[in-house]
C-alpha positions as CSV (number, residue, x, y, z in Angstrom):
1,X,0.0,0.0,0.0
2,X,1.7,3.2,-0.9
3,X,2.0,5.6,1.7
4,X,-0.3,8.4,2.9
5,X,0.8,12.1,2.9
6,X,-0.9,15.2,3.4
7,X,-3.2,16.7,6.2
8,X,-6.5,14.8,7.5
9,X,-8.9,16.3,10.1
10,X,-10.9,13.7,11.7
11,X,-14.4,14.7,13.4
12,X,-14.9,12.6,16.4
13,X,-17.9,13.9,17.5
14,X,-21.7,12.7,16.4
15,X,-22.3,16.4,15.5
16,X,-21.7,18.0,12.4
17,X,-18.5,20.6,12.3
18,X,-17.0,23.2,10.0
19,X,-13.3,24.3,10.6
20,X,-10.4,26.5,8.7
21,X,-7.1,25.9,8.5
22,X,-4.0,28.3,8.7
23,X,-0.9,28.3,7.6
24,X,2.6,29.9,5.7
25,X,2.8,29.5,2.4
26,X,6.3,30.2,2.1
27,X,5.2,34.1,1.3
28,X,2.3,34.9,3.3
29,X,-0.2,33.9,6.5
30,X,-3.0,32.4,4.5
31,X,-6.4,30.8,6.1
32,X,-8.8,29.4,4.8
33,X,-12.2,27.5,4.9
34,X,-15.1,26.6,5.3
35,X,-14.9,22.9,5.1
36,X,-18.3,21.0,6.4
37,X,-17.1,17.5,8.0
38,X,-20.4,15.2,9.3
39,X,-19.9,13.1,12.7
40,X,-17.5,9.9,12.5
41,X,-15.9,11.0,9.5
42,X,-12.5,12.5,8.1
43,X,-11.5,14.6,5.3
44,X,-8.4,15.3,3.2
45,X,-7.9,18.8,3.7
46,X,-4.4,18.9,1.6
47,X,-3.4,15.7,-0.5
48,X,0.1,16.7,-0.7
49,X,3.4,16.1,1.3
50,X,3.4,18.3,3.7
51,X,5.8,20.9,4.1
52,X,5.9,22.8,7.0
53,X,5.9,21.8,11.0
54,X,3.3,24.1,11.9
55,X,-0.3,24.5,10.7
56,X,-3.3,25.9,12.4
57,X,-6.8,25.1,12.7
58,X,-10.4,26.6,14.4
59,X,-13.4,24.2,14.1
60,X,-16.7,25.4,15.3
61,X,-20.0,22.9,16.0
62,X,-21.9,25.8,14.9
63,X,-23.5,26.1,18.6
64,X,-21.5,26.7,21.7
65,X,-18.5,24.3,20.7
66,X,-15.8,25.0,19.4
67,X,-11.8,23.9,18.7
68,X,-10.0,27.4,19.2
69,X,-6.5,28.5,20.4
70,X,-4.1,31.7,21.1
71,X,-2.9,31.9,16.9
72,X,-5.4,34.9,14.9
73,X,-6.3,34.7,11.4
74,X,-8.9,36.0,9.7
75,X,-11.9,33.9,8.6
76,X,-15.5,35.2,6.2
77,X,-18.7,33.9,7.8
78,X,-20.0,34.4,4.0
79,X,-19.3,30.4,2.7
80,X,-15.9,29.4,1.2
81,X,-12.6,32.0,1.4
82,X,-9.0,32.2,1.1
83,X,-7.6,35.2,2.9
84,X,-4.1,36.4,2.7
85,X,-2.7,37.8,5.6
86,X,-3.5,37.7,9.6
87,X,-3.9,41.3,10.7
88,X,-6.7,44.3,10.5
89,X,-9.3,41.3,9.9
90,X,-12.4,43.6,10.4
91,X,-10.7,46.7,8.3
92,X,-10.7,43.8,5.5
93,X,-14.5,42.9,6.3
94,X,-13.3,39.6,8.2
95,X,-13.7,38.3,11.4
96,X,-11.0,37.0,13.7
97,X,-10.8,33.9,15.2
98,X,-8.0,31.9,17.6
99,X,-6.9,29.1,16.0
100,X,-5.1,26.1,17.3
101,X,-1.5,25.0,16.6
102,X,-1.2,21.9,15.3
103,X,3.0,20.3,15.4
104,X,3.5,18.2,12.5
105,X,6.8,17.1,14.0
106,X,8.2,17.5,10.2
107,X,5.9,14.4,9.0
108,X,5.3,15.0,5.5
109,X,1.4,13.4,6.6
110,X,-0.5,14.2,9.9
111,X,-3.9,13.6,11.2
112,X,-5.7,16.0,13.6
113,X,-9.1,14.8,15.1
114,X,-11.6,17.0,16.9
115,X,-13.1,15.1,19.8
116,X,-15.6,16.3,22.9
């Protein structure tokens, strides 16, 4: 079986969840999203080796759970983006949310699950 690389986010959880994920792309701070992920399920969110150690993610339940952390970027409540940059979010028309840091360790494939 060849091997697996990329990013997977696993949804633990019985409810539905949406996240975003940051990250550099080796010129800017880029996040982006919305990706819709059922219960019990997982998603490839990039299908390529990956290539940094550090990527970041915010994953909502779209009530009063949610995955969050310390690391801003910017996020549209209006469907799908791709925003450039992490800074004046609402001068942009974005909100800001606190994403998580997730540590690859270097692996050129990681899986990050989102559990209660």
């Amino acid at each position: 079986v060849p091997a697996h690389a990329g990013l997977i986010v696993c949804n633990k959880t019985a409810a539905p969840a949406k996240f975003a994920l940051g990250r550099f792309n080796g010129r800017h701070w880029v996040s982006e999203g919305w990706w819709s992920l059922d219960g019990h399920r997982c998603t490839t969110v990039i299908s390529a080796p990956l290539k940094a150690r550090y990527y970041y993610l915010y994953a909502t339940d779209g009530g009063p759970g949610s995955w969050d952390g310390s690391r801003d970027f910017c996020v549209s409540t209006a469907g799908r983006f791709k925003i450039a940059g992490r800074r004046d979010c609402a001068a942009r028309g974005f909100e800001r949310r606190g994403f998580f840091e997730m540590d690859t360790g270097q692996k050129t494939d990681y899986t990050q699950s989102l559990s209660d």
